[in-house]
DSSP file (Angstrom, degrees, kcal/mol; ACC not computed):
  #  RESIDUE AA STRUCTURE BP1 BP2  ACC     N-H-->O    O-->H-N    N-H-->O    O-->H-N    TCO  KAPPA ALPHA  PHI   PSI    X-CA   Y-CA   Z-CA
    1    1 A X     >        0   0    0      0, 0.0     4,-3.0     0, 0.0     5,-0.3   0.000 360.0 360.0 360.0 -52.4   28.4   12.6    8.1
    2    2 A X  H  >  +     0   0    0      1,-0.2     4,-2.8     2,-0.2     5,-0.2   0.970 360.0  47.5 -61.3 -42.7   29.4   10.0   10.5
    3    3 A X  H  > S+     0   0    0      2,-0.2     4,-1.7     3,-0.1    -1,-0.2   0.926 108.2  59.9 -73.4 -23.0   28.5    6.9    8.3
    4    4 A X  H  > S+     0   0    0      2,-0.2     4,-3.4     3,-0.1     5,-0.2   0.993 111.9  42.8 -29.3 -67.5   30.6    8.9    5.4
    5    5 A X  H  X S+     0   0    0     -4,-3.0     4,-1.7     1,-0.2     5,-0.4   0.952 112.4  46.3 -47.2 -69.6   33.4    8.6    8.0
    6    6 A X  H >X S+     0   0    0     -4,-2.8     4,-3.7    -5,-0.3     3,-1.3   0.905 110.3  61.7 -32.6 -54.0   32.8    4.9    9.0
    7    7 A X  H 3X S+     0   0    0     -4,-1.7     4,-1.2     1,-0.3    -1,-0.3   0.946 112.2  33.7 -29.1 -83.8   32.6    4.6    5.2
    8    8 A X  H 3X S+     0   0    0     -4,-3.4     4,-1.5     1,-0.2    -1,-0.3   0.541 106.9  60.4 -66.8   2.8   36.3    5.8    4.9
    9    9 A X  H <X S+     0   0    0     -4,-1.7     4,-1.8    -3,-1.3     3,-0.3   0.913 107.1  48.4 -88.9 -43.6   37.9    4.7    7.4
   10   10 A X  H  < S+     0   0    0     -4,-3.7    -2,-0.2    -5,-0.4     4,-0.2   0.650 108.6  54.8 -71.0  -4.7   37.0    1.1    6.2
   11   11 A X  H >X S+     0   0    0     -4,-1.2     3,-1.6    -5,-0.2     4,-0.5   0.895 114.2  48.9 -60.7 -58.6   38.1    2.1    2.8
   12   12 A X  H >< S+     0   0    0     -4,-1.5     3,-0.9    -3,-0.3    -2,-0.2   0.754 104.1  49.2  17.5-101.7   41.1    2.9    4.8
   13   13 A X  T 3< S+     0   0    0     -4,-1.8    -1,-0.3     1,-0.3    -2,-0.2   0.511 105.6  60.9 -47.4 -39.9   41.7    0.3    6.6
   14   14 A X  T <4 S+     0   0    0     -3,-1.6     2,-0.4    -5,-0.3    -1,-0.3   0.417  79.4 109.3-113.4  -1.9   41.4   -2.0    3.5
   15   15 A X  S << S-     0   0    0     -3,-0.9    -4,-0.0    -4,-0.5    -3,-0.0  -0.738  73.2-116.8 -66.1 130.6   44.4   -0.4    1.4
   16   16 A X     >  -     0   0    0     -2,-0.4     4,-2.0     1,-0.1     5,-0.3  -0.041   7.4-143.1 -55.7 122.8   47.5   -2.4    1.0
   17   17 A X  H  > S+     0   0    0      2,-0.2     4,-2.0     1,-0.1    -1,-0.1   0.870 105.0  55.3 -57.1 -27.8   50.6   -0.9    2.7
   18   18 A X  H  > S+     0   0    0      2,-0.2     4,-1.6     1,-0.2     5,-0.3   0.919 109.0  55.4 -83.1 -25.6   53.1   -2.2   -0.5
   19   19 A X  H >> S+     0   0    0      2,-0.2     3,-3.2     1,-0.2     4,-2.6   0.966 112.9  38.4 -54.0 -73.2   50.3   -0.1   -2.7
   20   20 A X  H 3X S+     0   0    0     -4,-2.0     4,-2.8     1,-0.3     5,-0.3   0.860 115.4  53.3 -43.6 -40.6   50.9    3.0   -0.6
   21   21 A X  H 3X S+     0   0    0     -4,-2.0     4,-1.4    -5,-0.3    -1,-0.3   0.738 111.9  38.9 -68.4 -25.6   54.2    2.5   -0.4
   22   22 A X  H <X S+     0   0    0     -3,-3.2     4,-2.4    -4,-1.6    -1,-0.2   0.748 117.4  55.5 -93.7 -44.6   54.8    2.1   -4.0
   23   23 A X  H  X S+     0   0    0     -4,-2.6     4,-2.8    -5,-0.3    -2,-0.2   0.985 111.4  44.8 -54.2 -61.3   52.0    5.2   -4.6
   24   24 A X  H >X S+     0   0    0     -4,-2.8     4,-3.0    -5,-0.2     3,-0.6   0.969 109.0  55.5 -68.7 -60.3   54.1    7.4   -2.3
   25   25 A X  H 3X S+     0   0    0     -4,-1.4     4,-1.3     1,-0.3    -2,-0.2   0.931 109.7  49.9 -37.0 -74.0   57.7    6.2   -4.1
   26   26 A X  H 3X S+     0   0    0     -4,-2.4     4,-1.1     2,-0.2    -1,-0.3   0.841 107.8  48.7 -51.8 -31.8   56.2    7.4   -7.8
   27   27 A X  H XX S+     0   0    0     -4,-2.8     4,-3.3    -3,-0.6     3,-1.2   0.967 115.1  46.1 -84.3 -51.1   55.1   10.8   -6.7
   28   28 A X  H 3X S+     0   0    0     -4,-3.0     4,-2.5     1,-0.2     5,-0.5   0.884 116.2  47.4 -45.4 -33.7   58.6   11.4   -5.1
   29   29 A X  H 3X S+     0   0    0     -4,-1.3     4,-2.2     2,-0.2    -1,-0.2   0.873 117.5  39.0 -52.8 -38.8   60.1   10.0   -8.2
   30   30 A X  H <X S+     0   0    0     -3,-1.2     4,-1.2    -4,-1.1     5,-0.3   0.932 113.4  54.3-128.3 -70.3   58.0   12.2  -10.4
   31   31 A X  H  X S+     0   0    0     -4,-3.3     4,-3.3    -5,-0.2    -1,-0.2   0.919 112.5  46.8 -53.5 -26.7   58.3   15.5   -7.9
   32   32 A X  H  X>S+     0   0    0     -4,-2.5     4,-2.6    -5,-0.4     5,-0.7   0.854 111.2  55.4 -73.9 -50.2   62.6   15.0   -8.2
   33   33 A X  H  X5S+     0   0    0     -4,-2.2     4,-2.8    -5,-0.5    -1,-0.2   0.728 110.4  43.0 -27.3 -46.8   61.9   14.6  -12.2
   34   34 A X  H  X>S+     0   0    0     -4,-1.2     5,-3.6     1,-0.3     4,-1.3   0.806 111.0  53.8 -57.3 -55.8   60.0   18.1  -12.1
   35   35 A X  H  <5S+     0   0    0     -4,-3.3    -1,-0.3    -5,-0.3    -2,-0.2   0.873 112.8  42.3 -49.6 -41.6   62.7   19.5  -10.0
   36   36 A X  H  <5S+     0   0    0     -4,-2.6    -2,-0.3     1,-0.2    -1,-0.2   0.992 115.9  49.8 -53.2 -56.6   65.3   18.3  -12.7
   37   37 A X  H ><<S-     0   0    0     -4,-2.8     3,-1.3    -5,-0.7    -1,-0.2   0.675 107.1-131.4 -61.0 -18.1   63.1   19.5  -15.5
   38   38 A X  T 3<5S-     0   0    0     -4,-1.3    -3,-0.2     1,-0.3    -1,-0.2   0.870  77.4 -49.0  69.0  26.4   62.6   23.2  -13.6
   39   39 A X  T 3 <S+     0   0    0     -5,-3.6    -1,-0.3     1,-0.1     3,-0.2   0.045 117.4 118.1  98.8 -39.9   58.7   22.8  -14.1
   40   40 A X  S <  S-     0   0    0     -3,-1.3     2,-0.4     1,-0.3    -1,-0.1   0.399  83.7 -52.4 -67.3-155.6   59.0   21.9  -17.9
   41   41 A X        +     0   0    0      1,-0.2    -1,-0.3    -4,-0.1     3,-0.1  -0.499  61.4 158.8 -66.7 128.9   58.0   18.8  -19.2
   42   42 A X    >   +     0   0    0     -2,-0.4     3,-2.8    -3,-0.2     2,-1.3   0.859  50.2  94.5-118.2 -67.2   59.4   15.8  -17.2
   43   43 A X  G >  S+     0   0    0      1,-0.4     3,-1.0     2,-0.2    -1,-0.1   0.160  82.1  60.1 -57.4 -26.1   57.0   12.9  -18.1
   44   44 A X  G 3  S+     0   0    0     -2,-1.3    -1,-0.4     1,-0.3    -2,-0.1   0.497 100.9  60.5-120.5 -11.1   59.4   11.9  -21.0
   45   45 A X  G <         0   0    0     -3,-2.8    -1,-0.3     1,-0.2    -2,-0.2   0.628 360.0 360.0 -99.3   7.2   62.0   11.4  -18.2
   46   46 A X    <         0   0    0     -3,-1.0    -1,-0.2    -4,-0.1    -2,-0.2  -0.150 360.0 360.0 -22.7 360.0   60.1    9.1  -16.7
């Protein structure tokens, strides 16, 4: 278990902040689309 952890943390450690940051921006875009859409299909407002 503990090298698992060591494992991820240095996976971690070695992701780009503009990734996450960009990662984190699309799922909020994507959750307000859902919201418009009321659960339907959104992707096509995308």
């Amino acid at each position: 278990v503990d090298d698992l952890k060591a494992a991820l943390e240095v996976a971690w450690a070695s992701i780009d902040d503009g990734y996450l940051r960009r990662t984190v921006n699309s799922v909020k875009k994507r959750l307000r689309a859902c919201v418009k859409a009321r659960g339907s299909n959104f992707e096509i407002l995308l």
